[in-house]
N, C-alpha and C positions, 0 to 999 in steps of 0.2 A: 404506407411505408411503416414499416415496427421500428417503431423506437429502443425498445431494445435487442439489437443484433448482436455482442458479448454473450458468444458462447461460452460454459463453465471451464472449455479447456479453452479459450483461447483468453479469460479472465485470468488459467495458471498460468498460461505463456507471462500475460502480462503481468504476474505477479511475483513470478521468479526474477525475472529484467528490474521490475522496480525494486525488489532486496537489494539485487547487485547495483542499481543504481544509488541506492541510498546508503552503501556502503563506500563507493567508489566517489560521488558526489564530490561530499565535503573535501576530500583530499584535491580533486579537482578544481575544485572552487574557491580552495582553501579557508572554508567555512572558520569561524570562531576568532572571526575579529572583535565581535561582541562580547561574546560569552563561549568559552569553551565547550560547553553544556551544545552549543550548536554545532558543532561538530560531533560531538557522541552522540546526543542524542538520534542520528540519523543513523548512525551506524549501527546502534543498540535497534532501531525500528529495522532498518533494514535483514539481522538476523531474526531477529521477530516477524516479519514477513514470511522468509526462507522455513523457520518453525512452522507456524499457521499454514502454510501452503503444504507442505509436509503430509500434515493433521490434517486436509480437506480431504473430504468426499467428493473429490472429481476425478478424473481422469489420472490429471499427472500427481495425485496428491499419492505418498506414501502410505500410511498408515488408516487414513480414511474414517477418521473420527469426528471431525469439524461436519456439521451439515451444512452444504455451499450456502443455507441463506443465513447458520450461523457467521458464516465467515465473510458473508454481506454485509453483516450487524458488527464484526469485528473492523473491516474495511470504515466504516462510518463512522465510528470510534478514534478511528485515527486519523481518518482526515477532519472530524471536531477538534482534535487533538493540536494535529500541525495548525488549526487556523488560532489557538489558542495560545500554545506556547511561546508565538513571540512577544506577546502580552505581558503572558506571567512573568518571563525571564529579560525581559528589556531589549531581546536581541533587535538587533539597527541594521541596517542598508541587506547586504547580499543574504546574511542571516536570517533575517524576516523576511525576506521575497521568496527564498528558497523553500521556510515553510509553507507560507499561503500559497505558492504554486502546486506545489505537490500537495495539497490539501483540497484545491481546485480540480485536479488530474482526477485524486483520487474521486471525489464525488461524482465526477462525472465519466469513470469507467464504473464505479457501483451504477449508477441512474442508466445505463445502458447495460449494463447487464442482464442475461436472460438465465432463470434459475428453471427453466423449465428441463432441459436439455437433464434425462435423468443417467445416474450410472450406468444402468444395465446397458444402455443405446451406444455407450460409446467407449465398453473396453471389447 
């Protein structure tokens, strides 16, 4: 069985969905009982997703600058990130779930991802 099945376009499918969910979340969940930082911050990543997908070299990416295993390395970045930032900023209860969840996600759509799948195959 291959471990990693995430093809580079079904990694933008899922990386469009998670901008908008990380934009949409916090108001959902009404993030920033802790720390208001917890709430933007997810927002501010969520539009930085939406950028970076943009800028990828895959399929749905616009502009086609990112090379998908830069944007693996960026991906890895930020779920180091969310597992970190409840740490640095004190955030408590829904606030810090919310990160190391989506810091969990993220890890484990990069570790199944497959960077093989090249441009030329799939416009």
């Amino acid at each position: 069985m291959k471990l990693r099945f995430i093809s580079p376009t079904m990694h933008g499918v899922a990386d469009y969905s998670a901008g908008l969910g990380l934009i949409l979340f916090p108001i959902i969940l009404n993030l920033g009982e802790s720390s208001d930082l917890a709430f933007w911050f997810s927002i501010g990543t969520g539009i930085a997703v939406w950028i970076a997908s943009a800028l990828t070299n895959y399929k749905l990416g616009l502009l086609r600058t990112i090379p998908f295993e830069g944007h693996l390395a960026i991906d890895l970045l930020v779920a180091a990130t969310f597992m970190a930032v409840p740490f640095l900023f004190s955030f408590q209860g829904i606030d810090a779930y919310y990160y190391w969840i989506n810091a969990a996600v993220v890890f484990l759509v990069v570790s199944l991802s497959d960077s093989n799948e090249s441009i030329k195959t799939i416009i």
